[in-house]
C-alpha positions in Angstrom: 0.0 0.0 0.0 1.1 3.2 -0.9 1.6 6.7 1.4 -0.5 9.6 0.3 1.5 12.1 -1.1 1.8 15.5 0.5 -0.1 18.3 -1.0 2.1 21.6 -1.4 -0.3 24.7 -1.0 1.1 28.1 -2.6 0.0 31.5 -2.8 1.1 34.0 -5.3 0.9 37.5 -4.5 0.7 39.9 -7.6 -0.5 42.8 -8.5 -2.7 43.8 -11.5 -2.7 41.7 -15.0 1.2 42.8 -16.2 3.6 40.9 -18.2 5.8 40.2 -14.7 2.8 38.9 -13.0 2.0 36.6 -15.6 5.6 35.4 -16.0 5.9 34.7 -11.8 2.2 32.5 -12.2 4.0 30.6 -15.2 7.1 30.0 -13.8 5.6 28.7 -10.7 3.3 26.8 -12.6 6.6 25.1 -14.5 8.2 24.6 -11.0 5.1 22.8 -9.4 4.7 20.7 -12.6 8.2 19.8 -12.6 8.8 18.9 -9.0 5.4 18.5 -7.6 3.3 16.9 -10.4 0.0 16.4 -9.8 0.2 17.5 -5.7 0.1 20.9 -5.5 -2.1 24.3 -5.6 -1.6 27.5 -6.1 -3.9 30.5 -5.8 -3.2 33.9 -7.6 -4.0 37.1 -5.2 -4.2 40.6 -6.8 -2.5 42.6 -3.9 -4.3 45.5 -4.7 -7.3 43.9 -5.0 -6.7 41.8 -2.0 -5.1 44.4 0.4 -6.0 42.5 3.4 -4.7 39.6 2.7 -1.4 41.2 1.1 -0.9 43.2 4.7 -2.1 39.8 7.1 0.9 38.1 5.3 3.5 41.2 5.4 3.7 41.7 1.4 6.0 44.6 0.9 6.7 43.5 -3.1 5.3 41.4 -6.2 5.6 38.6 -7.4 5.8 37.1 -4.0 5.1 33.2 -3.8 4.5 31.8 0.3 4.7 28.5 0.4 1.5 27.6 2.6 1.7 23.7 3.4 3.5 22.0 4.6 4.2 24.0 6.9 6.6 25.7 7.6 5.9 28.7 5.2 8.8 30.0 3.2 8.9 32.9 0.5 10.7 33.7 -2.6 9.9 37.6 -3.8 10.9 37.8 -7.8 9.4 36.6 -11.2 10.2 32.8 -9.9 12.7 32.3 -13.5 15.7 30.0 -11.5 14.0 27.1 -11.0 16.6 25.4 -9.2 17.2 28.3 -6.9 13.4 28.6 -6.1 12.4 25.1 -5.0 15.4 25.4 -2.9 14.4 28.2 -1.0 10.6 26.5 -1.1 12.1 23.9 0.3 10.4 21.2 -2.2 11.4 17.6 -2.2 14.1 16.0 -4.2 16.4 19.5 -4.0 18.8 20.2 -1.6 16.6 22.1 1.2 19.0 24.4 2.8 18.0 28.2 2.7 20.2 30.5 3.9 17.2 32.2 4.9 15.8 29.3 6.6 11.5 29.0 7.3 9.6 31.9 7.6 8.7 32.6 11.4 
């Protein structure tokens, strides 16, 4: 019998329908699909639509990905374009986990 595999929750923090928000969702997108196929989500938030949220989780630029589950959280702020470098600091499976700016507190 096989484990269930763990579900990796993201959210995407953006702001407004530009060309750099579009590349950050595809990149991540690529990323999940590459390392996570099939056991991930990710939700896009508008910032400035969203200001509540964008202030409850301390967003001070876009893109900004959190990592939401498992826990515990970690961020990458940027367009998401080094793959390697961003599921290292998202600490996904399979890539060498240590972050220089270790889990989000």
């Amino acid at each position: 019998m096989s484990t269930p595999m763990t579900t990796y929750s993201f959210r995407l923090y953006v702001v407004g329908q530009t060309p750099r928000s579009a590349s950050a969702a595809s990149n991540l997108r690529g990323l999940c699909d590459t390392y996570l196929p099939g056991c991930h989500e990710i939700e896009v938030i508008d910032a400035a639509a969203r200001p509540d949220l964008a202030e409850e989780e301390r967003i001070l630029a876009t893109p900004t990905v959190i990592r939401v589950a498992p826990l515990p959280k970690f961020r990458v702020i940027g367009d998401l374009s080094d793959q390697g470098r961003v599921a290292r600091f998202l600490g996904l499976p399979g890539v060498d986990t240590a972050s220089p700016e270790g889990p989000e507190r």
